[in-house]
Each structure stands twice: as C-alpha cells, then as structure tokens.
DRENDO-1510 file (C-alpha; in Angstrom, 1 decimal, always signed):
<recs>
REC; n; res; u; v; w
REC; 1; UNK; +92.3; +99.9; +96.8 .
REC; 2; UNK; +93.4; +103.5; +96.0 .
REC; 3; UNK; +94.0; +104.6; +92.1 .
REC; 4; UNK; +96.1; +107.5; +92.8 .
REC; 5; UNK; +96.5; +108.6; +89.1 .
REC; 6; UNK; +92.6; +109.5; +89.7 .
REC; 7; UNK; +92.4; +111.6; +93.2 .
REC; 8; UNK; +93.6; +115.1; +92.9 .
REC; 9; UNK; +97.1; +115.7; +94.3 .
REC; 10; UNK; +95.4; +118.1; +96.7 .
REC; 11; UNK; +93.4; +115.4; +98.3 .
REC; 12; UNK; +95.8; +112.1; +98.1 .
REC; 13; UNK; +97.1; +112.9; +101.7 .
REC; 14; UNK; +93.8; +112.7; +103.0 .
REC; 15; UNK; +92.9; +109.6; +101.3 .
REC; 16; UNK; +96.1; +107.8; +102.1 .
REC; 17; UNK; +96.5; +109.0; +105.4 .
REC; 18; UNK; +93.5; +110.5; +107.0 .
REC; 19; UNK; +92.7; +113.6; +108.6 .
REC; 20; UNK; +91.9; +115.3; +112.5 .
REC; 21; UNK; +89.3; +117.4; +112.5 .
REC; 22; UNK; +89.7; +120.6; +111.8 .
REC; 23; UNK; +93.3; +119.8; +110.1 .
REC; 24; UNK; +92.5; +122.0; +107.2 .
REC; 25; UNK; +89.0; +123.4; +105.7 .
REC; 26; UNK; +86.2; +121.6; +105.6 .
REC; 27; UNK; +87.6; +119.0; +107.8 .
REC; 28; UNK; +84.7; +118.4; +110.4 .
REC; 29; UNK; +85.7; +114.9; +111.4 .
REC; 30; UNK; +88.0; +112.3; +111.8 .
REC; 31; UNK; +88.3; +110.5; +108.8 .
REC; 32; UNK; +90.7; +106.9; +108.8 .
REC; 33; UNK; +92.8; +107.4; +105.4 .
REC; 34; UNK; +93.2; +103.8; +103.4 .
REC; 35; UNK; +96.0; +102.9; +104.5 .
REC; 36; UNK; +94.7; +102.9; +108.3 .
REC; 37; UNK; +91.8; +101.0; +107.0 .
REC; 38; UNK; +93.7; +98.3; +105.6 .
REC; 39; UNK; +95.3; +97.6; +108.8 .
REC; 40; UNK; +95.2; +93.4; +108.6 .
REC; 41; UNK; +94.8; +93.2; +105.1 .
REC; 42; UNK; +96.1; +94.7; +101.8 .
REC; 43; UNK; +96.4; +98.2; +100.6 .
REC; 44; UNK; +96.6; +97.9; +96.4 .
REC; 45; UNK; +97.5; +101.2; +95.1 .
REC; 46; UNK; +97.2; +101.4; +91.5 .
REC; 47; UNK; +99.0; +103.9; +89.6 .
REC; 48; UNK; +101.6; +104.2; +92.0 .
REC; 49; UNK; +104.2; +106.4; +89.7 .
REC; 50; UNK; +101.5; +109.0; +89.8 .
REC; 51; UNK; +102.1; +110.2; +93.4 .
REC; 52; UNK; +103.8; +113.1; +93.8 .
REC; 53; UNK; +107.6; +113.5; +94.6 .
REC; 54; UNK; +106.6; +115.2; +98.3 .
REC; 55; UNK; +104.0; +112.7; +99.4 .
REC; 56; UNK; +106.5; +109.9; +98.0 .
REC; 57; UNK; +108.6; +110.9; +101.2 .
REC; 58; UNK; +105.5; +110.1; +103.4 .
REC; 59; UNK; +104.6; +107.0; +102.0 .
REC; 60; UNK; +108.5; +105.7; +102.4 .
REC; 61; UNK; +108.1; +106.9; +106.3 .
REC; 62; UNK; +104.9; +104.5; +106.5 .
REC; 63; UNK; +107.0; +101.7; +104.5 .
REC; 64; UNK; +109.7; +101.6; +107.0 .
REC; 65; UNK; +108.1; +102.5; +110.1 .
REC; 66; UNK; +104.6; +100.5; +109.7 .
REC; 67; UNK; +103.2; +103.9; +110.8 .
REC; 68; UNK; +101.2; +106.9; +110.0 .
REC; 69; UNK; +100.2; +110.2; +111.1 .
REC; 70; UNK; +96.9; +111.6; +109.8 .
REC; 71; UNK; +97.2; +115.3; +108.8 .
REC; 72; UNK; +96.9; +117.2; +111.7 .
REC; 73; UNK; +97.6; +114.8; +114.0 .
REC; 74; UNK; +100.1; +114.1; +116.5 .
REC; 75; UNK; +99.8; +110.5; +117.4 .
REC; 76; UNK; +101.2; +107.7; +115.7 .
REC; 77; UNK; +99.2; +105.4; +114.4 .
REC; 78; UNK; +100.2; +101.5; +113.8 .
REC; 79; UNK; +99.3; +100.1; +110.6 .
REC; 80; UNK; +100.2; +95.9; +109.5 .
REC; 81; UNK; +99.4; +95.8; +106.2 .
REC; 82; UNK; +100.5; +94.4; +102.9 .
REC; 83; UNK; +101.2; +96.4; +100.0 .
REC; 84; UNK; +100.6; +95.9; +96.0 .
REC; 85; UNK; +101.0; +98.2; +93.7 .
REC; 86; UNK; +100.6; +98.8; +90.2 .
REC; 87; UNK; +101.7; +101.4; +87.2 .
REC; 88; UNK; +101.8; +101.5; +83.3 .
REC; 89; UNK; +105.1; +103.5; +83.8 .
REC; 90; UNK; +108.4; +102.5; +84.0 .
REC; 91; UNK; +109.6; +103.6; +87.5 .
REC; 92; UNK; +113.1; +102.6; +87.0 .
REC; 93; UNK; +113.3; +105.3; +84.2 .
REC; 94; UNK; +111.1; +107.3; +86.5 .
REC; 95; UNK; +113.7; +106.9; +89.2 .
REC; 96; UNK; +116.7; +107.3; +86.9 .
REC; 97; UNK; +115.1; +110.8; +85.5 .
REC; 98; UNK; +114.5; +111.6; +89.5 .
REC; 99; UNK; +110.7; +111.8; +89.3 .
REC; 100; UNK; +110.2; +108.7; +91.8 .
REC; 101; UNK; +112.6; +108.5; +94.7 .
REC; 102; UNK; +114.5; +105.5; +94.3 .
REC; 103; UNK; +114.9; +104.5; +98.2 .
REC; 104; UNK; +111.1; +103.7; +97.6 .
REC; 105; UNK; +110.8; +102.0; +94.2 .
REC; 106; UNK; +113.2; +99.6; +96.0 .
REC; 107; UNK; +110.8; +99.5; +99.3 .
REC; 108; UNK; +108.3; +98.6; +96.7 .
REC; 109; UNK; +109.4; +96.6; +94.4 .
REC; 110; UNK; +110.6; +93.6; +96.5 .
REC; 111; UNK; +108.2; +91.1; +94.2 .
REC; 112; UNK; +107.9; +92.2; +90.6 .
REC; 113; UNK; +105.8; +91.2; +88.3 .
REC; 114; UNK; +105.7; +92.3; +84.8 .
REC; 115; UNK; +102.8; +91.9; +83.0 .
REC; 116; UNK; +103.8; +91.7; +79.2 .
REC; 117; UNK; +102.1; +93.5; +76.6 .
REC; 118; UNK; +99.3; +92.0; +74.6 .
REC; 119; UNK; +101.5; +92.2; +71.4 .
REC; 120; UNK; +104.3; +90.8; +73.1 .
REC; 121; UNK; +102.1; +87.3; +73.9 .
REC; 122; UNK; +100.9; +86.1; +71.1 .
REC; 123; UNK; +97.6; +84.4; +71.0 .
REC; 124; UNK; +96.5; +86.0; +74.5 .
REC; 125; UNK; +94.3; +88.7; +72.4 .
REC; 126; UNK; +92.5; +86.1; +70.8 .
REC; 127; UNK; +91.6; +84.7; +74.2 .
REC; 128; UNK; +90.8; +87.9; +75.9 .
REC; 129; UNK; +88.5; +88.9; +73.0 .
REC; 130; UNK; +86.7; +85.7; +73.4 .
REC; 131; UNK; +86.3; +86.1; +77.0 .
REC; 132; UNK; +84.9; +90.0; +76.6 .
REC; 133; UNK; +82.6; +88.6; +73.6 .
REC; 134; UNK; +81.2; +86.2; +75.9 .
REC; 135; UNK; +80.9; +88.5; +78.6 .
REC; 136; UNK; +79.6; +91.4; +76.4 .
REC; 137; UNK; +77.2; +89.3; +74.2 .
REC; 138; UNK; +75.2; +88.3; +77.3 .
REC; 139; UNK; +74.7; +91.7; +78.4 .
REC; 140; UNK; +74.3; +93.7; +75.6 .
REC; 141; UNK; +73.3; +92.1; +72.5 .
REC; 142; UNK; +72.9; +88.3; +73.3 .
REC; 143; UNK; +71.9; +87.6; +69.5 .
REC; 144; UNK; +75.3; +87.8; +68.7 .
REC; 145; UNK; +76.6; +84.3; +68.7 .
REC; 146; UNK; +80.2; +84.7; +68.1 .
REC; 147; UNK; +83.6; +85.7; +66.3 .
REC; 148; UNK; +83.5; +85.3; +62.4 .
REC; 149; UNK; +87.3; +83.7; +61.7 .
REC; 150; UNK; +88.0; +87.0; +60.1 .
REC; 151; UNK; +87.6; +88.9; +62.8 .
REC; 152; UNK; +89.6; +86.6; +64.6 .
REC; 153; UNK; +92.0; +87.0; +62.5 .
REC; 154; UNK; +92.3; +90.6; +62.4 .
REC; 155; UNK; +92.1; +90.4; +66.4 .
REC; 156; UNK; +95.1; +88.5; +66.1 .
REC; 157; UNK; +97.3; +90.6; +64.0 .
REC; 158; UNK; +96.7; +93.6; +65.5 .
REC; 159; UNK; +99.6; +95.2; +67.6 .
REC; 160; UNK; +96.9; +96.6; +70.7 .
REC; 161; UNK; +98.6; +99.7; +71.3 .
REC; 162; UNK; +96.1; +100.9; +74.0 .
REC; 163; UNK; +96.8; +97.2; +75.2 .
REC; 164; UNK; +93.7; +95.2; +77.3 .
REC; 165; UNK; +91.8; +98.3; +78.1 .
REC; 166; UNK; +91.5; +98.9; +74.0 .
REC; 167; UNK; +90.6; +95.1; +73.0 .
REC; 168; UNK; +87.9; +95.0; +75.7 .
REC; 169; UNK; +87.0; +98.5; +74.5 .
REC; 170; UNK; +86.5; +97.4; +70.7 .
REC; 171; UNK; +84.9; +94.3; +71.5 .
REC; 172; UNK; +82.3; +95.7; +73.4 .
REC; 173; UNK; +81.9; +98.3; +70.5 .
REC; 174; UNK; +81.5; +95.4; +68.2 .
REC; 175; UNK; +79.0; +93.3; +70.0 .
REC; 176; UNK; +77.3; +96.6; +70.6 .
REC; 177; UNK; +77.3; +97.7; +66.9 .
REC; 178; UNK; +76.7; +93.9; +65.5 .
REC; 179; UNK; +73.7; +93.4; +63.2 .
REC; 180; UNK; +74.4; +89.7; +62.4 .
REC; 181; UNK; +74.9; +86.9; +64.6 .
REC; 182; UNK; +78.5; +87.0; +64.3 .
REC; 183; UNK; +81.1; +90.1; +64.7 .
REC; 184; UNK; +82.8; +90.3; +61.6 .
REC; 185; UNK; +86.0; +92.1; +61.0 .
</recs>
C-alpha cells in the first residue's frame, strides 16, 4: 500500500519504482520501489488522483507493459501484480479538466466501485457510530456504556460533510470527553 497524496512529489518515483545506486543524491543502494515488491500480490495505491501528470505517464508504461525501470536503471524489470486504487476525487472530471490522463483512468478503472457518501445511505452513520463507540469506549473511556437516543438522533440527521473520517473523528471526541455513562448529544 502506497498513499501517494502523502509522499512528496519529489520522492513518489522512488517509492513506486525504486532506485540504482547512485541514481541521484543520497542514493547509496539499491532500493525495490512498491510496485517491484508487490510482485505476486497487490499494490493498493490510495489517493491515486494525486500523482502527478509526468509520473502518470510512467505508471501507464508499467500498466501496459507489466514492467518497470527503477531510476537509474537500465534493466527491465517484470512485475505480476494486481492493482487497487482509491481517491476522494472525481477522476472523470479530473480527466475532462486534463489533470489525469485519460488513457490511464481507463487502464484503471476496469472495476469501479463507488463508495456512496454517508449522507447519501441513510442509516449507515448510525451503524458506524456504534461500531467506533464500541471500539473507542474500550480503549479510551470504558465507563462509557453507550449512545443516549438523542445522540443518536442527532448522529442520524446530520449531513457528515467530512464523511467517515469526521463521524469516527467526533465519536472518539465524545467518548473521550464523556462524563456520564452515556454520550449524549
């Protein structure tokens, strides 16, 4: 797994593809990228509309050919793997606006899967919340016992802009902050 939205543009290459030694400053070894070390298995790259336009080009050249080149290097390197990826962007309107080539969004997207909002699936906040309350409660503050229906409630008519990341976020927060044995609204 590789979160490219987190890895300096500077130092992606390396971490996707590897490097010879000596290939560039500071490079006093051979090191496999990820993709060469998920040779038989699965490379997940998370955040995939974050790579750049000029290492997109590399990444289609892997795609098709099922091989790589580490920087500095000469010799082709076979690589079986799967791919997954995932992104909060849209690529389509990435590829439409010309900031993700589009000969690789359709490399990539051969199986999509898209994962609804929490406001569009009503009902699934309340479930999450009482999965990261359980989860949360244990850890951090296990005299909390549970939901109070008005927290529940307000759970459940929120809107969870900031989607999964921001309900686990709050209820942590709340579990955290609780001074009863239930988290109240």
């Amino acid at each position: 797994a590789i979160n490219c939205a987190a890895i300096p543009e500077s130092l992606l290459e390396a971490e996707l593809f590897g490097h010879e030694k000596g290939a560039f400053t500071g490079a006093v070894k051979m090191t496999q990228g990820k993709i060469e070390l998920a040779n038989g298995g699965t490379l997940f790259l998370d955040e995939v509309g974050d790579i750049p336009l000029p290492l997109q080009v590399k990444l289609l050249r892997f795609i098709q050919e099922r091989v790589i080149e580490r920087i500095g290097g000469r010799t082709e390197i076979a690589v079986d793997t799967s791919i997954v990826c995932a992104t909060h962007q849209n690529l389509e309107d990435m590829v439409a606006a010309g900031t993700f080539r589009e000969d690789l969004y359709y490399r990539l997207a051969e199986i999509v899967v898209r994962i609804p909002s929490l406001q569009e699936r009503p009902g699934d906040a309340v479930l999450l919340a009482k999965h990261f309350f359980q989860r949360f409660a244990k850890e951090m503050n296990p005299g909390v016992k549970g939901l109070a229906a008005d927290a529940i409630a307000a759970i459940d008519r929120w809107a969870w802009p900031g989607n999964v990341r921001e309900l686990e976020n709050r209820l942590k927060r709340a579990v955290i902050m609780a001074d009863s044995k239930l988290v109240t609204a």
